[in-house]
C-alpha positions as CSV (number, residue, x, y, z in Angstrom):
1,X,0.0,0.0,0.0
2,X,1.5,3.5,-1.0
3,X,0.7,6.8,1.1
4,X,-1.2,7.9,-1.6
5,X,-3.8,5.1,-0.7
6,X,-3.3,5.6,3.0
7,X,-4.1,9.1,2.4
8,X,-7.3,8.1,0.9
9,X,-8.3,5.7,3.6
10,X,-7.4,8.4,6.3
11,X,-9.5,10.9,4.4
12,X,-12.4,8.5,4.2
13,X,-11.9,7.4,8.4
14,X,-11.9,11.5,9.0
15,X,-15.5,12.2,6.9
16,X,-16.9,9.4,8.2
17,X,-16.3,10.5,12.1
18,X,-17.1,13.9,11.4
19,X,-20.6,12.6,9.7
20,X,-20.7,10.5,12.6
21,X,-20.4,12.5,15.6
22,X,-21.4,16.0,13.7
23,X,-24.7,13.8,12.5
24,X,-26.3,13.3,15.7
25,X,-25.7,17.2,16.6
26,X,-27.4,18.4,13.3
27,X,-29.9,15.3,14.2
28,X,-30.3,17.4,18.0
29,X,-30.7,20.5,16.6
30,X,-32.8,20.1,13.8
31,X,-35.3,18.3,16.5
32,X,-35.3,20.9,19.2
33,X,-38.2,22.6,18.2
34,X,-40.4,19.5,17.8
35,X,-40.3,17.4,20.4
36,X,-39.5,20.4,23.4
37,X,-42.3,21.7,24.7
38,X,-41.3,23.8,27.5
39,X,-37.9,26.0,28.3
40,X,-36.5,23.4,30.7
41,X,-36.8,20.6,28.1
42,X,-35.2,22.6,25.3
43,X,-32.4,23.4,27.7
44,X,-31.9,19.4,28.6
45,X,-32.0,18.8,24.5
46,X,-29.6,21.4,24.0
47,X,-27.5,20.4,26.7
48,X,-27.2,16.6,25.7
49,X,-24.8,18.3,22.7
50,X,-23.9,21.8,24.2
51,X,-20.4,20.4,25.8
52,X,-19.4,18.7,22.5
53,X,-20.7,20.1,19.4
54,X,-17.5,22.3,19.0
55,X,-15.2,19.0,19.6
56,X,-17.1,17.2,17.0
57,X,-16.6,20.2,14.5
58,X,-12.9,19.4,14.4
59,X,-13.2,16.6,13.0
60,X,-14.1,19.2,9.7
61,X,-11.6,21.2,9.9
62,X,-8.7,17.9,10.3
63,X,-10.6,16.3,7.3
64,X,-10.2,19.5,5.4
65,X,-6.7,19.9,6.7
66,X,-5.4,16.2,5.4
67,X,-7.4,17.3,1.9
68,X,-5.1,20.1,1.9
69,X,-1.9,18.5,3.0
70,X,-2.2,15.0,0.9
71,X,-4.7,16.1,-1.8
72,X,-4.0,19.9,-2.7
73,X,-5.5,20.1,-6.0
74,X,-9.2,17.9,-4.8
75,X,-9.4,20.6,-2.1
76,X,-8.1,24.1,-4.5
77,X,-11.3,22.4,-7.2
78,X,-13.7,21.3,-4.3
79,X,-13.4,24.6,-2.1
80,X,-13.3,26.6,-4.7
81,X,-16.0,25.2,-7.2
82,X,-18.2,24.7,-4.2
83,X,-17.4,28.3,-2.8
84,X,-20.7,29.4,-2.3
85,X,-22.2,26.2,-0.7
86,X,-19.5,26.3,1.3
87,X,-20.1,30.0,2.8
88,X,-24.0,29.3,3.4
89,X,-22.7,26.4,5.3
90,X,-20.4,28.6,7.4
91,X,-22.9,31.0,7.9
92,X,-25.1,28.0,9.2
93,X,-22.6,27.0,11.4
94,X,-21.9,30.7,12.9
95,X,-25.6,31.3,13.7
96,X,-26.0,27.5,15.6
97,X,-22.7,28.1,17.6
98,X,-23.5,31.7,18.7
99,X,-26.9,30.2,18.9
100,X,-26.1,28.2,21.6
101,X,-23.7,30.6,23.8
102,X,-26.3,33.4,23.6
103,X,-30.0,32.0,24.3
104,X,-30.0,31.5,27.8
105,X,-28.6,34.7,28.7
106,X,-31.6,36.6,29.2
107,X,-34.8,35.3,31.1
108,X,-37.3,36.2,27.9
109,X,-39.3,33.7,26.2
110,X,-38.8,35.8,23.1
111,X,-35.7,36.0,22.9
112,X,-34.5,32.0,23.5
113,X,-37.1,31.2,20.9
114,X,-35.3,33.1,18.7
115,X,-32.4,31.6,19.5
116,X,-33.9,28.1,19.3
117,X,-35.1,28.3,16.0
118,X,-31.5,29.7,15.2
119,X,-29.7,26.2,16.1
120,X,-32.7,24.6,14.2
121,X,-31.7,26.1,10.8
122,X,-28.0,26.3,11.8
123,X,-28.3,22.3,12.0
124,X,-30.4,22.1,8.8
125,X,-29.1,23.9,6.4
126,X,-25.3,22.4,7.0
127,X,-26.5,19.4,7.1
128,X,-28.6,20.1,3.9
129,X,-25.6,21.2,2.1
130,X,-23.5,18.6,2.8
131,X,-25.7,15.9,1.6
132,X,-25.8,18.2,-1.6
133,X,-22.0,17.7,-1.8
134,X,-21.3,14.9,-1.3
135,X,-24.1,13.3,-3.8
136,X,-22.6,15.6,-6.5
137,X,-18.8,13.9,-5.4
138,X,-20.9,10.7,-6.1
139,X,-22.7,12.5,-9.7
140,X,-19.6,13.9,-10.7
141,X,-19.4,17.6,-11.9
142,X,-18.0,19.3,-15.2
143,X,-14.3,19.4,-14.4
144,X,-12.3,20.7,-17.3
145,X,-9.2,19.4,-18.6
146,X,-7.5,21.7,-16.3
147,X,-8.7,19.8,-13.3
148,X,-11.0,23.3,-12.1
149,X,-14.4,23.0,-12.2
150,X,-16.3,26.8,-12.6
151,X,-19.7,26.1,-13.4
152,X,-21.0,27.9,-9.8
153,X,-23.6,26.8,-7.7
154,X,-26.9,26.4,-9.7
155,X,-25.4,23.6,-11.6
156,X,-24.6,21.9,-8.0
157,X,-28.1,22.1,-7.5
158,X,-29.6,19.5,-9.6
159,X,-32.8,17.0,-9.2
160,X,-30.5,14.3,-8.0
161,X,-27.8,16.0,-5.3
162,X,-31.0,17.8,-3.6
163,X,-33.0,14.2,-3.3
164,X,-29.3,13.7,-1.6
165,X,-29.1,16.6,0.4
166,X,-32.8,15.6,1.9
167,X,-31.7,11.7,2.5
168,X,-28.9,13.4,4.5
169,X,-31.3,15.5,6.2
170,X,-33.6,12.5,7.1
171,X,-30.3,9.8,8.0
172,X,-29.1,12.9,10.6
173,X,-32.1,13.0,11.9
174,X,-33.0,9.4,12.8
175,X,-28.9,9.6,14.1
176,X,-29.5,12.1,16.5
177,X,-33.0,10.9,18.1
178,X,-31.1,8.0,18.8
179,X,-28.2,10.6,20.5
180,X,-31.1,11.5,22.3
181,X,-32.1,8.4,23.4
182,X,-28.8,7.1,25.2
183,X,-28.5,10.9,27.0
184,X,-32.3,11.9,28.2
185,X,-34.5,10.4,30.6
186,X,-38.7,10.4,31.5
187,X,-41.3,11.8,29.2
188,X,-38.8,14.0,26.9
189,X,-37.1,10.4,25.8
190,X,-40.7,8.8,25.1
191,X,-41.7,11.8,23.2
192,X,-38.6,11.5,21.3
193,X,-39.0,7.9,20.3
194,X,-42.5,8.0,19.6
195,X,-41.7,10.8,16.7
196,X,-38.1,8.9,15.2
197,X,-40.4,5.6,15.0
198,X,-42.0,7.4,12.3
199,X,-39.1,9.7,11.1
200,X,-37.4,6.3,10.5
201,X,-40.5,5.0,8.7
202,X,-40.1,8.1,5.9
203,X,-36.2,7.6,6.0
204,X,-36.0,3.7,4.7
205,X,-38.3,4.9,1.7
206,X,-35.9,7.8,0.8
207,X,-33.0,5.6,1.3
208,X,-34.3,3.0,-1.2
209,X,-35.3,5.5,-3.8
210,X,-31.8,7.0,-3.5
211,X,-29.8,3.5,-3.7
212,X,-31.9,2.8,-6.4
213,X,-31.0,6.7,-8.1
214,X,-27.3,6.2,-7.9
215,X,-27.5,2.8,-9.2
216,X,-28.8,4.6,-12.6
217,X,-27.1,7.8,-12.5
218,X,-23.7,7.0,-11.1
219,X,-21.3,4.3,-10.9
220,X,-20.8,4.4,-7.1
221,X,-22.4,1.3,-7.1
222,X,-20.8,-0.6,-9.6
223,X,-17.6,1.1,-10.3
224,X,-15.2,-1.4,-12.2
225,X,-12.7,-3.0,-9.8
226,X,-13.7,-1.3,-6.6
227,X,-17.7,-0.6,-5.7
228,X,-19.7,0.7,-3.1
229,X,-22.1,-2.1,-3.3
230,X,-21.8,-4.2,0.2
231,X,-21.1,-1.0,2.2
232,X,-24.5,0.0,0.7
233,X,-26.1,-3.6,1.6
234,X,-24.4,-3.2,5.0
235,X,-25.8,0.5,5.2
236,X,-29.4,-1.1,4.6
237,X,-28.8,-3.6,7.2
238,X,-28.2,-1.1,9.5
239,X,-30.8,1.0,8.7
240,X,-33.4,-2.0,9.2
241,X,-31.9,-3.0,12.3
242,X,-32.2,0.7,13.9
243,X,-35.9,0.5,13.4
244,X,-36.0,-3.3,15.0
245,X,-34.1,-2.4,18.3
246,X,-35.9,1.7,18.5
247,X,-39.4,-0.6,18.7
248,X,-37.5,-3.4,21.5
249,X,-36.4,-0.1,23.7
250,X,-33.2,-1.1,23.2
251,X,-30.9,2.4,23.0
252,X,-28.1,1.7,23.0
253,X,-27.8,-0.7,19.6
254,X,-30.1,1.7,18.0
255,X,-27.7,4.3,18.7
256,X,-24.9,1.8,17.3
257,X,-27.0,1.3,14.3
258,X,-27.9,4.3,13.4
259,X,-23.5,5.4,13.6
260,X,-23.4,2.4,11.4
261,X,-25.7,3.6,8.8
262,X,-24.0,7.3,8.4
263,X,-20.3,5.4,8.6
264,X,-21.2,2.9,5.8
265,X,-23.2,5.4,4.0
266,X,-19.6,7.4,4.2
267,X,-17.4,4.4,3.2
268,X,-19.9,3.3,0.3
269,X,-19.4,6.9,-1.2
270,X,-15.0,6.5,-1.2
271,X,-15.2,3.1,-1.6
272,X,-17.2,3.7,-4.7
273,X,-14.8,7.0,-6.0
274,X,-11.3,4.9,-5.5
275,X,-9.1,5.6,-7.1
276,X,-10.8,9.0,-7.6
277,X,-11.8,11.6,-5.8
278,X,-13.9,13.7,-8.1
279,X,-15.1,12.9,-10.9
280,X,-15.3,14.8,-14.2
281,X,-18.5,14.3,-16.6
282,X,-16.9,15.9,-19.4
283,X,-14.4,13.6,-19.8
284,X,-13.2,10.4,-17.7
285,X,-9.7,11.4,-18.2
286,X,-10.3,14.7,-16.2
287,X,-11.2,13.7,-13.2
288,X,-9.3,14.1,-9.6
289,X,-7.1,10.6,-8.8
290,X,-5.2,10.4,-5.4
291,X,-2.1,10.6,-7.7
292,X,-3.2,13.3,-10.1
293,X,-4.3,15.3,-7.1
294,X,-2.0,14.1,-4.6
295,X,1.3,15.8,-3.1
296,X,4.5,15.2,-3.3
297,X,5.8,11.8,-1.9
298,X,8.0,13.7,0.5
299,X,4.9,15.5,1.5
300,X,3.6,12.8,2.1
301,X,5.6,11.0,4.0
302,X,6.2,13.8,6.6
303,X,2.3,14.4,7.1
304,X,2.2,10.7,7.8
305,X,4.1,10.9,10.7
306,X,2.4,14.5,12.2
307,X,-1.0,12.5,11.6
308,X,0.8,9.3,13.5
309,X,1.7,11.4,16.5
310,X,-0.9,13.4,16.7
311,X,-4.4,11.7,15.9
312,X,-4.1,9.5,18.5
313,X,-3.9,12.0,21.2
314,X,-6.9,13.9,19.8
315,X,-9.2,10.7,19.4
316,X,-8.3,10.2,23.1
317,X,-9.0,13.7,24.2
318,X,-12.3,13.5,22.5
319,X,-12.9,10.1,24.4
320,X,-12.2,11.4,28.0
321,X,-14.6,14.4,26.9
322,X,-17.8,12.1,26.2
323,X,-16.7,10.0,29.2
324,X,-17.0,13.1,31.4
325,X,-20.6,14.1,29.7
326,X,-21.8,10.4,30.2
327,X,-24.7,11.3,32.2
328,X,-28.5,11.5,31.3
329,X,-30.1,14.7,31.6
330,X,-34.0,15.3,32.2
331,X,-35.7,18.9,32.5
332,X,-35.4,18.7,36.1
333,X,-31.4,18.8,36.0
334,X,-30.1,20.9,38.0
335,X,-26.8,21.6,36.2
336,X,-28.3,22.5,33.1
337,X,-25.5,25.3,31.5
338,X,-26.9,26.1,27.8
């Protein structure tokens, strides 16, 4: 195995924690409104994520880092061909973190509504936009020989990465009620469960359509020599499994289940790109390889060792954080901070 190939399977372990831990916060926050029905139970859903929302968002900002440092040209085409996507999904994520530092600072009603409906659309409309993304990485876009792609953001928007975008939406969503169901206790829990038992029921059939989409309009699934066809299977399993153990009570495997789905959702999409990592429907021969886009091998090879040193010690920072937040929260808590 080269680095270059390493680099790829680092890349594809960084997106899927990030859509893995960042999931169940968009998941939180895009359910806050709906299943709250007083101040003290919006507090205790806001609070289940309030400590580690900003942790999770690293895991962005290292994937996007090792796109930088081991894929240069994928990120210059990406960020820059999905500029404006990308700012609307900053802008997202400004109003949901100030969101949550800022609405239970004053005692009005008003004003923490506001504020509520605030981390709603600053969980939506990332999350949204990334399932746009990424189902135009899996569609390919119109790169040009010079590996840039400039078509702008209309283009981006098409029939089949928005279909994406709201399967994203819906697979967050099932991800975090289950977050919510390992982290609240009493009525606020039921409540929750009662409303992802049919959430989930919507998300299977948008899943299925979709598999079925890319099947037709991509080669994800059937890409010669390497697919994404049994991490899709796998995904499905997963997805089927969530709804069997959310109807036994049993939180914790549908938690599991539901990380499964997002992480094999995650690896389906690479595992389907390799040895690309974006495609070009103008021309085969145009599209972004992890050698065509990668570094140098000296590059490379001294990245490899920063990541070696310094990934462990981050994955176990983030570890001791979630072991510290371990405990359930109900409306009645008395330490409730956001």
């Amino acid at each position: 195995m080269d680095l270059n190939i390493l680099w790829f399977i680092l890349l594809t372990v960084l997106f899927s924690g990030f859509f893995f831990l960042e999931g169940f916060d968009y998941g939180v926050g895009m359910l806050l409104p709906f299943v709250a029905k007083t101040d003290n139970e919006r507090r205790a859903i806001i609070n289940t994520i309030g400590p580690v929302w900003d942790g999770n968002e690293v895991w962005m900002i290292t994937a996007g880092g090792a796109m930088f440092a081991a894929f240069p040209h994928m990120y210059a085409t990406l960020f820059s061909g999905f500029y404006v996507a990308l700012v609307f999904m900053l802008i997202g994520l400004i109003i949901r973190g100030v969101a949550f530092e800022f609405r239970s600072k004053r005692e009005d009603p008003a004003w923490r509504e506001r504020w509520d409906w605030a981390i709603y659309y600053g969980s939506l409309l990332p999350a949204l936009l990334w399932g746009v993304t990424v189902a135009n990485l899996m569609r390919g876009v119109a790169i040009e020989s010079d590996l840039n792609y400039y078509g702008g953001l209309i283009p981006l928007l098409n029939p089949y990465s928005m279909f994406g975008g709201v399967v994203f939406l819906g697979l967050f969503l099932v991800h975090g009620a289950s977050f919510l169901g390992i982290k609240l206790e009493g009525d606020l829990k039921d409540r929750v469960k009662k409303l992802s038992g049919k959430i989930w029921i919507v998300v299977v059939v948008l899943a299925v359509i979709f598999l079925v989409w890319t099947y037709f309009a991509t080669d994800i699934l059937n890409n010669p020599g390497y697919d994404g066809l049994i991490p899709a299977i796998l995904a499905a399993v997963a997805l089927l499994a969530y709804g069997w153990f959310q109807r036994q009570g049993k939180e914790g495997l549908t938690f599991i289940c539901g990380g499964l789905v997002i992480i094999l959702a995650t690896v389906m999409v690479f595992s389907g790109l390799f040895p690309r990592l974006m495609i070009s429907t103008l021309d085969p021969t145009y599209s972004l390889t992890i050698y065509n886009a990668s570094s140098s091998p000296y590059t490379l090879k001294v990245i490899t060792i920063v990541a070696a040193i310094f990934l462990p010690l981050i994955l176990a920072y983030q570890g001791w954080t979630y072991w510290i937040f371990r405990k359930r929260l109900s409306p009645d808590s008395p330490d409730l901070h956001y």
